[in-house]
N, C-alpha and C positions, 0 to 999 in steps of 0.2 A: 558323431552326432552330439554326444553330451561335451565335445568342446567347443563347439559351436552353442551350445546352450550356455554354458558355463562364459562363453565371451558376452552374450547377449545381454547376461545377468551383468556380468560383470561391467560392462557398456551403459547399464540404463543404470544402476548404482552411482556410476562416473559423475553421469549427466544431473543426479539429482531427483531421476523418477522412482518410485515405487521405494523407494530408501526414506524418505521423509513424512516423518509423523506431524500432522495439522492438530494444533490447538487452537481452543476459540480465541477471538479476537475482536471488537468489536469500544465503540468511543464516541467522541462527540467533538465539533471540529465548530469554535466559534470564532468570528470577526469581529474587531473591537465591544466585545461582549456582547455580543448578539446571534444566534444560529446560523451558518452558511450553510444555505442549502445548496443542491445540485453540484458539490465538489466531488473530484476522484482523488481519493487518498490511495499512495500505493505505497506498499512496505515491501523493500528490495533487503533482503538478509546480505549481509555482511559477515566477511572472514576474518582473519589476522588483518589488524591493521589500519580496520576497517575497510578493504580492498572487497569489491562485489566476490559473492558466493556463488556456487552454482547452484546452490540449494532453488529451489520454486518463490517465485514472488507471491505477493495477494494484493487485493485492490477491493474497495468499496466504494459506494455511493452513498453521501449524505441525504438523509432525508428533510421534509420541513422543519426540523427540529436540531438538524443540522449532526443527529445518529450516523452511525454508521455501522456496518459488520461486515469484514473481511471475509472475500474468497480466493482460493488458489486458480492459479490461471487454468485448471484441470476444473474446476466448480469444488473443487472439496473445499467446506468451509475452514477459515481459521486463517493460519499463516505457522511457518515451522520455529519452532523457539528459535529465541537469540537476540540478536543484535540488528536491524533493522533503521537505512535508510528513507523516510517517510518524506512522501511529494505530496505535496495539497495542488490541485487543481481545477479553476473552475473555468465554465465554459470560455470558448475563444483566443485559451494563453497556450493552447498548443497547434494550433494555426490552421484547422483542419475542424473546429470545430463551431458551434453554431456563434456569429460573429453578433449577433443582434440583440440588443438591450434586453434583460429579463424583464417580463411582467411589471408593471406599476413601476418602474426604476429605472435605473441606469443600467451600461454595461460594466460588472464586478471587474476586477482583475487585483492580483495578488502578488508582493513583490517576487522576484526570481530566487530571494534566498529562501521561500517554501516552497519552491519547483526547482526550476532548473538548475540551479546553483544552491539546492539546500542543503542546510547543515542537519536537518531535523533527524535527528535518532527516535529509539524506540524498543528497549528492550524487551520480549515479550517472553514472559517466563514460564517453564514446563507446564503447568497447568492451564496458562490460558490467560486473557486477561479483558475487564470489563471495562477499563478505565485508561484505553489509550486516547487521554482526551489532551487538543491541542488548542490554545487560547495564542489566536492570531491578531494582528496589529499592523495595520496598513492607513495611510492617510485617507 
């Protein structure tokens, strides 16, 4: 019985669960100087190399202010320190999502080197950080 506990343990440590400490995290996500609202920011941790981690991701929503605060895909807020892959997203650029003009405007979209093909990093350091703010540039 307790080697079977002790693989269990040892199993979800592997994977990244119950092994990772969440600090806050939280920023502001603007388009040629202006607040983007209704973006999904996600921070994917990174290993050597920068090669994906198994560590936990997070992901936030921009508010009308274009704020935002990180939660782990578990709901725990924050994201795990480190070195962090960042995707800006806003509605319609991941193909599944709502396709039609926001309010009073047009429909956003944002080049691929902030999503699909982004370079965006983001180190988030042990204590937490109030200030992952990212200043975007699109025609």
């Amino acid at each position: 019985m307790r080697t079977r506990l002790f693989l269990g343990c040892l199993l979800a440590v592997g994977l990244g669960c119950g092994s990772s400490k969440f600090v806050p995290v939280s920023g502001k996500v603007t388009l040629n100087g202006k607040a983007l609202p209704g973006a999904t920011v996600s921070f994917e941790p990174l290993g050597p190399d920068d090669a994906p981690s198994s560590q936990p991701g997070s992901v936030g929503k921009t508010n009308a202010e274009g704020a935002f605060t990180l939660k782990g895909i578990d709901g725990q807020a924050g994201a795990v320190p480190g070195k962090h892959r960042v995707r800006i997203v806003v509605a319609g650029e991941d193909g599944d999502a709502d396709q039609r003009p926001a309010r009073g405007g047009a429909a956003r979209s944002l080049p691929r080197h902030y999503n699909a093909d982004s370079k965006l990093t983001f180190t988030v350091p042990a204590k937490g950080a109030s200030d992952a703010n990212f200043e975007l540039t699109a025609p």
